[in-house]
BALOBA-1460 file (C-alpha; in Angstrom, 3 decimals):
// residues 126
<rec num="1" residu="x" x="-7.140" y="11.421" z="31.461"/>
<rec num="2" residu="x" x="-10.344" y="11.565" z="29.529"/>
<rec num="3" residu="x" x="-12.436" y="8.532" z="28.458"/>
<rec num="4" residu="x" x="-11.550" y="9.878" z="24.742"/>
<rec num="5" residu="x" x="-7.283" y="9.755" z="25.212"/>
<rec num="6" residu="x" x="-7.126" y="6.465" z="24.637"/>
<rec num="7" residu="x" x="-3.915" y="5.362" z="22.834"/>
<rec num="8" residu="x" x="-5.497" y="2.581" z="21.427"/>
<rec num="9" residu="x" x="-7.016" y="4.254" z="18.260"/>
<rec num="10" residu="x" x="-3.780" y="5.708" z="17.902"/>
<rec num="11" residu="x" x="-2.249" y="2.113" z="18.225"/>
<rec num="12" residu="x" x="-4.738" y="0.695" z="15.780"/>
<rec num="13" residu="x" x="-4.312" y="3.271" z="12.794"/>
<rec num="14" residu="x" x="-0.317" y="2.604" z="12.905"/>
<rec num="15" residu="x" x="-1.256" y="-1.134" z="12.857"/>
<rec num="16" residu="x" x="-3.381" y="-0.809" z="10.417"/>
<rec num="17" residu="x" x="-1.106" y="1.570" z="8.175"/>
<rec num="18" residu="x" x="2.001" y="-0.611" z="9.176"/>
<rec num="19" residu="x" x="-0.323" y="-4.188" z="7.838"/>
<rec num="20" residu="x" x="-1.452" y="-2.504" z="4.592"/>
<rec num="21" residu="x" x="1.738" y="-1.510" z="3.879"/>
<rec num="22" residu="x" x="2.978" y="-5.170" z="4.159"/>
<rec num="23" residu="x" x="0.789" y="-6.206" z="2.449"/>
<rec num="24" residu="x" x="1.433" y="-4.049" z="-0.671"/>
<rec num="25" residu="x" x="4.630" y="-4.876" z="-0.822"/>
<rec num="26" residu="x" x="3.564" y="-8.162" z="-0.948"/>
<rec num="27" residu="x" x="1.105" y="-8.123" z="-3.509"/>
<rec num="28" residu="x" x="3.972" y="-5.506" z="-5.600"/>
<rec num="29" residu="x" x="6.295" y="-8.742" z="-5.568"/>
<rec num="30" residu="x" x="4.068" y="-11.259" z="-6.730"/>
<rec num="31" residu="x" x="3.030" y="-9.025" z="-9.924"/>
<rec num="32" residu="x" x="6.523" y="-8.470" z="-10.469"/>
<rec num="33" residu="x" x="7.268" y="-11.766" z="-10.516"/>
<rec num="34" residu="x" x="4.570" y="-12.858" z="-12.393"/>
<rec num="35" residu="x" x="5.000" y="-10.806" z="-15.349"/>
<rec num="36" residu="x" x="8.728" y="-11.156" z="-14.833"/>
<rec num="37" residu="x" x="9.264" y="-7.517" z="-14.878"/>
<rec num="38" residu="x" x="12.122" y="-5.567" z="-13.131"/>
<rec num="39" residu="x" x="15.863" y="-5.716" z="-12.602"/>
<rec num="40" residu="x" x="15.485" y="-9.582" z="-11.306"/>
<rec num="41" residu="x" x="12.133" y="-11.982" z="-11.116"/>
<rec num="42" residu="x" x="9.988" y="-10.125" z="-9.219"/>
<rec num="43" residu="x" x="12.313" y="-7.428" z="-8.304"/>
<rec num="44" residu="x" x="13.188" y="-8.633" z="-4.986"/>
<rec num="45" residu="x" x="16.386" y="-7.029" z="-4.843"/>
<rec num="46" residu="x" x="14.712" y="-3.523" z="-5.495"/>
<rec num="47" residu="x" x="12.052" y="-4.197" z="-2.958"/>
<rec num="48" residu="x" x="13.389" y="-5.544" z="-0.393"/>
<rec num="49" residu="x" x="15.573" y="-2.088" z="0.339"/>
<rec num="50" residu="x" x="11.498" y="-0.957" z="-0.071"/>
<rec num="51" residu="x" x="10.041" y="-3.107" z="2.523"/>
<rec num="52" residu="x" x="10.835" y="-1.262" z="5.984"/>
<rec num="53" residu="x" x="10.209" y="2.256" z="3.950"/>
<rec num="54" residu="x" x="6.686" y="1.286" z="3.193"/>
<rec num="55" residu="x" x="5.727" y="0.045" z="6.464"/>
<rec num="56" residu="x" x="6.763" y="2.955" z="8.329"/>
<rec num="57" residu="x" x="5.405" y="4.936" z="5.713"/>
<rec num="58" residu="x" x="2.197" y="3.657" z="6.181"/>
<rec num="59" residu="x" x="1.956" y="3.275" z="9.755"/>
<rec num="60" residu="x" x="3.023" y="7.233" z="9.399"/>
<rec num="61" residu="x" x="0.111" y="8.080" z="7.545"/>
<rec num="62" residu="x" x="-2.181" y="5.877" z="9.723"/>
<rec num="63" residu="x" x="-0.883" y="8.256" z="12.107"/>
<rec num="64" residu="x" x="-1.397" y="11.379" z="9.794"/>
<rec num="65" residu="x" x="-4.714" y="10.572" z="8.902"/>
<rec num="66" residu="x" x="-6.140" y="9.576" z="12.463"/>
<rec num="67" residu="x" x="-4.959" y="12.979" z="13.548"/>
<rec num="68" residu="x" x="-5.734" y="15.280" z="11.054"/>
<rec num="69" residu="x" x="-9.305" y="13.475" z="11.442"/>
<rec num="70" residu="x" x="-9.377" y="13.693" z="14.569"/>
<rec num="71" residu="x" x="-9.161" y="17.423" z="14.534"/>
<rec num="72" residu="x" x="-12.015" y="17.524" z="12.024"/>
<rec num="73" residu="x" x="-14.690" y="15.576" z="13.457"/>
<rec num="74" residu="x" x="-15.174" y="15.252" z="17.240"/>
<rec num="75" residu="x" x="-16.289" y="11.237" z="16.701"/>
<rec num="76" residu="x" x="-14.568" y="8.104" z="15.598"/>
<rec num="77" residu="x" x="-16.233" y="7.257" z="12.135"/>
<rec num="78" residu="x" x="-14.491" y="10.783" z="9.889"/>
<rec num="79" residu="x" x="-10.977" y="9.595" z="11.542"/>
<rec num="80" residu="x" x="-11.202" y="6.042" z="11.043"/>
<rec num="81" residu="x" x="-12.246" y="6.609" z="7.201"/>
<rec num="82" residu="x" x="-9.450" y="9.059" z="7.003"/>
<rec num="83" residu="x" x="-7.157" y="6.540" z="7.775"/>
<rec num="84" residu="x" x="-8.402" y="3.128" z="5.269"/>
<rec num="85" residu="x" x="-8.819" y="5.869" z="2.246"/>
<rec num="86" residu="x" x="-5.674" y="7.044" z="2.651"/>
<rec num="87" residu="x" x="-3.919" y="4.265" z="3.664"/>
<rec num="88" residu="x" x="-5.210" y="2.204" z="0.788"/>
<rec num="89" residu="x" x="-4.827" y="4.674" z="-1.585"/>
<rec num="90" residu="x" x="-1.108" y="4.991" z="-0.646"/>
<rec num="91" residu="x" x="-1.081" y="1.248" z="-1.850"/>
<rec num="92" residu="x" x="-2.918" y="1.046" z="-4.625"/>
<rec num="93" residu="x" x="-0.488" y="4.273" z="-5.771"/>
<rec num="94" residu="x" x="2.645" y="2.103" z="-4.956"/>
<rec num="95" residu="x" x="1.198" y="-0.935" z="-6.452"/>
<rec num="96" residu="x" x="0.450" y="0.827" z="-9.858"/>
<rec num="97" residu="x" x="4.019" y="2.868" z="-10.527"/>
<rec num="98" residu="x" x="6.430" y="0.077" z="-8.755"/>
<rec num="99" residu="x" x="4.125" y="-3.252" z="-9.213"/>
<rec num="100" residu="x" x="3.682" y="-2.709" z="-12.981"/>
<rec num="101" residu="x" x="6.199" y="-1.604" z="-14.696"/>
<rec num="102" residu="x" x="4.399" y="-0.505" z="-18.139"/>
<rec num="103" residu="x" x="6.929" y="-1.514" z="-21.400"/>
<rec num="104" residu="x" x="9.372" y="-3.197" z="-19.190"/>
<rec num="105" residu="x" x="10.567" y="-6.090" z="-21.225"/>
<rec num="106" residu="x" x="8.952" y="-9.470" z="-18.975"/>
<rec num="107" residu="x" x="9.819" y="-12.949" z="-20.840"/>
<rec num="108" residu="x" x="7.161" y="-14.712" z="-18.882"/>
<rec num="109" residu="x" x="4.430" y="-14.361" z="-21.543"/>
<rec num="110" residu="x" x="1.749" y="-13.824" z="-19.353"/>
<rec num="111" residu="x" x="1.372" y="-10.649" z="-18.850"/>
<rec num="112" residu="x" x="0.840" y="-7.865" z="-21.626"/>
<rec num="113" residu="x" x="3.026" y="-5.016" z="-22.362"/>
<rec num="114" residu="x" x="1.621" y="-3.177" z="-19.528"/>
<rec num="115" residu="x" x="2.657" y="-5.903" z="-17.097"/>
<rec num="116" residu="x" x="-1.045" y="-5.768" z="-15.287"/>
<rec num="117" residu="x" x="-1.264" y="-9.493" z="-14.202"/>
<rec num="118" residu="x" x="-4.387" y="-10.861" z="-15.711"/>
<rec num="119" residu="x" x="-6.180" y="-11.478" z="-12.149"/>
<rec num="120" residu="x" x="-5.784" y="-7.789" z="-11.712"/>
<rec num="121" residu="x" x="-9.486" y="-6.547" z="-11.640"/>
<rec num="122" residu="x" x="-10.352" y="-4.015" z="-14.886"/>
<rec num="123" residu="x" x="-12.439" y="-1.948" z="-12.443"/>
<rec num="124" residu="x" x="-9.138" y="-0.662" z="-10.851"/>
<rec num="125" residu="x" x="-6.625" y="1.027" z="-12.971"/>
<rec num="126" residu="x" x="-3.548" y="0.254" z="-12.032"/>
């Protein structure tokens, strides 16, 4: 075994994956409950089924992304940018279709129409 078949970059971008995609759930719920948008207060019941599908789903394309890096570039810096870009854009797509539910009727009053929370930054559209 080479000095380069280590499985612990491997281990690391399913970690990685598997901890972003934990915490976008996370972060999903706590908009949804803030703007009380979605079937109940912060669509827990709708998310919860959601949970174990977005953390494998990200660990998988921790696992995507290291590879298909790998193969690119012969170093560690292409696959380990591979995997937080994609990774984290996975999230931030999650967190802006399930997280905000645009024109969903919330009764908390703090949230506009497009049920953004106000903390969320204006930089990044969600």
């Amino acid at each position: 075994m080479k000095e380069n078949d280590s499985c612990l970059p491997w281990a690391a971008s399913a970690l990685f994956g598997a901890l972003v995609g934990g915490a976008t759930w996370s972060l999903t719920v706590w908009a949804r409950a803030y703007c009380d948008a979605g079937y109940d207060a912060g669509g827990r019941f709708e998310l919860n089924f959601l949970l174990p599908v977005i953390v494998v789903a990200g660990a998988a394309a921790g696992l995507t992304s290291w590879s298909l890096g790998r193969r690119l570039s012969g170093g560690l810096w292409l696959p380990a940018l591979s995997v937080a870009a994609v990774t984290i854009g996975l999230a931030w797509w999650f967190f802006a279709t399930r997280g905000t539910l645009a024109d969903y009727p919330g009764d908390s009053g703090r949230c506009p129409a497009s049920n953004i929370p106000p903390g969320w930054p204006n930089w990044l559209p969600a």
